[in-house]
N, C-alpha and C positions, 0 to 999 in steps of 0.2 A: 488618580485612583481609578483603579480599574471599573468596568460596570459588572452588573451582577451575570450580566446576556456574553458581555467577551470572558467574564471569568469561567462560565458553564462552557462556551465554543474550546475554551484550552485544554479544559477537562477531555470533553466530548474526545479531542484531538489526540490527547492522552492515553485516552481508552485504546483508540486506533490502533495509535504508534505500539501499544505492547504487544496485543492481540496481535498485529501483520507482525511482530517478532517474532511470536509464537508457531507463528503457519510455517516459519522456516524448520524448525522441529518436528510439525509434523509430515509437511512433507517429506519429508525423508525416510520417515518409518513408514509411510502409505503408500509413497513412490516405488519400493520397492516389489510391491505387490500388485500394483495398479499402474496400467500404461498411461500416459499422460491424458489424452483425449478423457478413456472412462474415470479417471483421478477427477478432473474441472467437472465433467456430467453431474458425478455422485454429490460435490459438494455443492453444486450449485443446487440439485435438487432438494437439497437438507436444507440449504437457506431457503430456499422460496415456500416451502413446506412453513417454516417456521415465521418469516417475512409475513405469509400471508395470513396465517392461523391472527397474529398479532392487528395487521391490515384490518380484520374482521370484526376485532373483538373492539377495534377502536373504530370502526365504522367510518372510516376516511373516503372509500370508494376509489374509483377511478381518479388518476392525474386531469386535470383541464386539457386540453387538445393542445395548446401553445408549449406545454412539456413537453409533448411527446416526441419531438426531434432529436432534442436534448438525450431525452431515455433511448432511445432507439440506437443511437450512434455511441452511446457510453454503453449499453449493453452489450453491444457487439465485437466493440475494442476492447474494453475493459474485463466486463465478465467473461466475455466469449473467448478472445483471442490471448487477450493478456496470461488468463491462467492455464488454455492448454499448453501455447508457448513458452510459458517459465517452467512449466512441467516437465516438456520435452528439453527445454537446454538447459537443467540443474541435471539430466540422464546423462548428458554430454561433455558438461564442464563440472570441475569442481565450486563448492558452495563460495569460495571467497574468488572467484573470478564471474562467477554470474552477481553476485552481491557490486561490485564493481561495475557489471557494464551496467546493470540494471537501475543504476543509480546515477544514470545519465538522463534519466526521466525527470526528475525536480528541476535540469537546467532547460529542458526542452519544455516542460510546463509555464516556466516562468517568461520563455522565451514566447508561446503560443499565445499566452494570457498575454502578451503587451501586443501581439499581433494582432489578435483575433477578440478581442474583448477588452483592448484597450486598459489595459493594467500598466502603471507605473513599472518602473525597477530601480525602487530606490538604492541607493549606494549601500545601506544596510543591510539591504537581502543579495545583492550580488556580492559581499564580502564575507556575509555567512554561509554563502552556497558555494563559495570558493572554499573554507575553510573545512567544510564539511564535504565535500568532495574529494577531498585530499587527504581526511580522514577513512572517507571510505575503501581508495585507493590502498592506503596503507593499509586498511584491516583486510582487505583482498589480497590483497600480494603475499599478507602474511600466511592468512588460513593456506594458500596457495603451495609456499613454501614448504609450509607445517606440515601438512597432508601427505600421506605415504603414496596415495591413489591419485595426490593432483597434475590436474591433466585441461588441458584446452584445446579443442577441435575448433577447426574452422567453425565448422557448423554450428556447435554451439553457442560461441563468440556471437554468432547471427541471429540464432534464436534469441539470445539474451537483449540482444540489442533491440530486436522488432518487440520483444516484451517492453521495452522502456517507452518506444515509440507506439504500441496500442496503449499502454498506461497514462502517456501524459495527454493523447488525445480523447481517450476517456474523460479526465480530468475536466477538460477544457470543456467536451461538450458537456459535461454535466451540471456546470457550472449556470445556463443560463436555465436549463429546467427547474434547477432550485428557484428561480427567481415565481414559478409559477407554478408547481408542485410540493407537498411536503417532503422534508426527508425521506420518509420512509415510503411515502408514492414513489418518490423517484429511485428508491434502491431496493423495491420489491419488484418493480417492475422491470429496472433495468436488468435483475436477475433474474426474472423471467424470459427478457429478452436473449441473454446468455444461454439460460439451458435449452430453449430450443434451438439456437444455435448448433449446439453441441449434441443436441438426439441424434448425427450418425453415429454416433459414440457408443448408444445404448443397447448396441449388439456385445460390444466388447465388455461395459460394466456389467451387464448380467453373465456373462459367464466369470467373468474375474471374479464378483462377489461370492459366488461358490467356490471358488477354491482363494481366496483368500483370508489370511488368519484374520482371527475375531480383533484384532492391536490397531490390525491396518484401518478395519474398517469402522470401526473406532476413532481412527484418527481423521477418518474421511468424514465422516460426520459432525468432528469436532471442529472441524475446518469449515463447513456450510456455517455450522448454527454463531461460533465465537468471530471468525477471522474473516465472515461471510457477513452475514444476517447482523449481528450486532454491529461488528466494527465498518462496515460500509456506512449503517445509515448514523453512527456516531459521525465518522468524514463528514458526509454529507450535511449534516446538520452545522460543523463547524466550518465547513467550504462555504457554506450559506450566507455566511457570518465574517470570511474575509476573504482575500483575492487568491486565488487559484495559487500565485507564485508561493504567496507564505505557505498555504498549507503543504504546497511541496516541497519545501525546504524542511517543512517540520517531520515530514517522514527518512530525513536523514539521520533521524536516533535511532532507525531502525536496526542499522548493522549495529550498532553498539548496542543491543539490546540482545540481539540474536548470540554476539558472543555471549553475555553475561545466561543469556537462557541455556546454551548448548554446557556451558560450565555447571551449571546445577543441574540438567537434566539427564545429558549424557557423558560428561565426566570428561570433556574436553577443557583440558586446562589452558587457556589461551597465555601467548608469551607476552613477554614487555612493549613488543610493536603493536602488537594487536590491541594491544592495550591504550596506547597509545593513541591508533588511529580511532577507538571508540571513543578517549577524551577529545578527541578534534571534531568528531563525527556531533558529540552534542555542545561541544562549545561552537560549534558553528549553529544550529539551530538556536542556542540562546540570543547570537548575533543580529542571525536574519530575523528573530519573531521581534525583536527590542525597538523600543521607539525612543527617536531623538527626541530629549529633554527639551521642554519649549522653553522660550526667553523668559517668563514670567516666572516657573520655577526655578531656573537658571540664576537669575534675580533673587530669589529669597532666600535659597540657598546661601549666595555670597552675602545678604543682608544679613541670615543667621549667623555665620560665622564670625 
């Protein structure tokens, strides 16, 4: 039986996983009006506006000093690097071959986490990270096909991929700050640590927000406060809670999520492959999060029978 602390961490996780499906939707409608750099500025500023109003109200203060490596170097990959770079290589590839490479980040998390922080990899999670991978693969290749406009530039292909590589070492650093900061210390600040990264940006956000439609930035906003601000320090809380590798294999429902959102949102009707690679994409996640049955309930099981 579950405890009441891992049943809250799955939730928590849950929240994540739909919320980061959701960002794929609005990026698209905000990208189009906003260059990448000012796109990551605007939303980061909306989170930490919002990060910190909350910070306040709950009177938490500053992380402990033993955090702040941790925050320092996940802010910078992660909020910093990670989102102007997926910005700029979703302008250059299409949506299911950046979903593809970018989903190369869960195997290099898991990969980091047994490096650098000394994580198992049990045969559970590399069977669901295989499974889910190849789900991903398939709903990439598909939207790819699908798409009248789909297209792959070298450059792209690269950005996508240094997105996966600032994302999983986000991940990894963020992992030990939690050990000595709260959730939401450590992902107010790490978002802090991002948008002034990104202030050479905020020559180009303030003229983009005048002439952009009110939809876009709207949606720019929507991305700080939901895909930002909430669902970082939900992760966060649930990374807390278990080893870097699982939680990155669990954000492999993500493209299966993005198709089913882009179907009710924007009326892309995905095919039978796509479909497909979204059943693999979460039967892999059920995989890797699953825990071997122990001998003793093994045991009563066959006694019941």
């Amino acid at each position: 039986m579950q405890k009441p602390s891992s049943r809250l961490a799955l939730v928590a996780a849950g929240v994540t996983v739909v919320l980061w499906a959701s960002a794929f939707v609005s990026i698209r409608s905000a990208g189009a009006a906003y260059s990448p750099g000012a796109l990551a500025l605007g939303r980061l500023l909306s989170g930490v506006l919002v990060l910190g109003a909350v910070l306040l109200v709950r009177r938490e203060g500053l992380p402990p000093r033993a955090a702040w490596p941790g925050i320092a170097v996940s802010g910078l990959l992660w909020f910093g690097v990670y989102m102007v770079v997926l910005n700029w290589g979703e302008q250059e590839v299409d949506a299911g071959t950046a979903a593809m490479v970018v989903n190369v980040g869960p195997i290099l998390i898991a990969l980091l986490g047994a490096r650098f922080l000394g994580e198992s990899l049990p045969p559970r999670l590399l069977a669901g990270m295989a499974v889910s991978f190849a789900g991903a693969v398939t709903v990439g290749l598909s939207m790819s096909r699908g798409s009248a406009g789909g297209h792959a530039s070298v450059l792209g292909v690269a950005l996508c991929l240094l997105a996966a590589v600032a994302y999983a070492g986000g991940v990894v650093a963020q992992k030990p700050a939690l050990a000595h900061g709260s959730a939401l210390q450590v992902t107010t600040f790490g978002c802090l640590v991002g948008a002034v990264a990104c202030l050479p940006f905020a020559g180009q956000l303030a003229g983009e927000v005048g002439r952009a439609p009110l939809s876009a930035t709207l949606n720019m906003v929507y991305l700080g406060v939901f895909p930002t601000a909430l669902a970082f320090t939900t992760w966060a809380y649930a990374l807390a809670r278990t080893t870097a590798g699982r939680m990155g294999a669990t954000t492999y429902a993500v493209p299966a999520l993005v198709v089913l959102l882009a179907w009710a949102f924007l009326g892309e009707l995905p095919g039978p492959l796509t479909l497909a690679g979204g059943a693999l994409c979460l039967a892999g996640v059920a995989v890797s999060r699953s825990r071997p049955r122990s001998r003793s309930s093994a045991a009563g099981a066959a006694e019941s029978a």
